[in-house]
C-alpha positions, 0 to 999 in steps of 0.5 A: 395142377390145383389151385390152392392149399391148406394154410399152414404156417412156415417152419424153419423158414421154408414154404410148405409144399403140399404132396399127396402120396400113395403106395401099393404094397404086397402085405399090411406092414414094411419090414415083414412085408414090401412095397411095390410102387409108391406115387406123390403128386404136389398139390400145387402143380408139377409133375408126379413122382413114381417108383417101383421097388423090388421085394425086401422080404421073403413073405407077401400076401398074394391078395396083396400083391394081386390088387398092383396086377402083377406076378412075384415074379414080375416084383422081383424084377423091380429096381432096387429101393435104395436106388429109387429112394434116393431118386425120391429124395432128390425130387423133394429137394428139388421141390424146395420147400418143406414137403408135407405128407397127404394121403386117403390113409397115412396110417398105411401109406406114411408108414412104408414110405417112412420105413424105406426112406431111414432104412435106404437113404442117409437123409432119413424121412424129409416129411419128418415125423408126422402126416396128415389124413383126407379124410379128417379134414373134410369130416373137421369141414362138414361138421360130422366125423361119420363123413370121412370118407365122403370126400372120394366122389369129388375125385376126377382121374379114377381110382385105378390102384396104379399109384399115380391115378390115385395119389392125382385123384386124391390131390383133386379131390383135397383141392375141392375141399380147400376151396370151400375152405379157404376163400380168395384173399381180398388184399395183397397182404392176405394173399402174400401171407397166404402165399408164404404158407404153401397157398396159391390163388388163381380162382376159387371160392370168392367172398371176404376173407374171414380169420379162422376162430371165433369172436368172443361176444363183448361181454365175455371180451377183456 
């Protein structure tokens, strides 16, 4: 679906592989509260992943709930999540890479989708402990930290609260971003180097490829 990705470099031998995700939950926190569905899109193309899960507390903040337009009862009816996060596993594997986490919020999306991953599969969090933000890149980009939420009108499909649309939103909206960010390998070997760290050219910005950093003048140079 999108054309290129953040140059991160391999670990443990396999590719990164960019996902976006998104969770819609019935109160602020897993564990004392639930979620509802999550979605993750990979950022260089293929299909999304969706899952609803059925409560797992008793308590939920009817707002909450509210926001996903269906009743307790209607989540109540929803498949169980260790079913559904062992449907998510399996379709990370099936990625094969190492997936990375995106998100508009991980502060809230990774920690639902961590929690139910150690709390229903064996595998544990195949994301592993860490997860990266929108919304801090594009502020690191621009130059000013106040901007990090500038980056939601280059968004194309609408922000609908169904987890899908907004975890494919968020996807287009970071490709645009990349794009300023990386610009087209001018060689083969950039490009396989690129390639090997979850990067994929097919357009994009062009211009001469540049290493990241900055040269020291020639006086300060040893």
């Amino acid at each position: 679906m999108l054309s290129k990705g953040v140059g991160i470099q391999k670990e443990g031998g396999l590719k990164p592989i960019h996902i976006v995700v998104d969770v819609e939950a019935d109160g602020p926190c897993p564990g004392m509260f639930s979620m509802v569905s999550f979605a993750a899109v990979p950022v260089f193309g293929g299909d999304a992943f969706k899952a609803l899960v059925r409560p797992i507390s008793n308590r939920w903040v009817p707002e909450a709930l509210a926001v996903s337009r269906i009743t307790r009862h209607e989540h109540e009816g929803y498949p169980h999540p260790m079913q559904e996060m062992k449907r998510f596993v399996s379709w990370l594997e099936a990625l094969g890479g190492r997936p990375v986490f995106w998100s508009d919020n991980p502060a809230f999306d990774w920690q639902f989708v961590n929690y139910y991953l150690h709390a229903f599969t064996e595998s544990g969090n195949p994301f592993g402990h860490s997860a990266r933000r929108i919304g801090d890149l594009y502020a690191g980009h621009v130059g000013r930290l106040p901007a990090h939420t500038e980056w939601k009108r280059f968004r194309k499909t609408p922000h609908t609260h169904d987890p899908v649309d907004d975890a494919r939103g968020n996807a287009e909206a970071l490709a645009i971003i990349i794009e300023r960010l990386v610009p087209r390998p001018e060689s083969k070997s950039q490009e396989r180097r690129f390639v090997e760290q979850g990067i994929n050219f097919e357009g994009g910005e062009r211009g001469k490829y540049v290493e990241f950093g900055r040269k020291l003048p020639r006086s300060q140079a040893r």
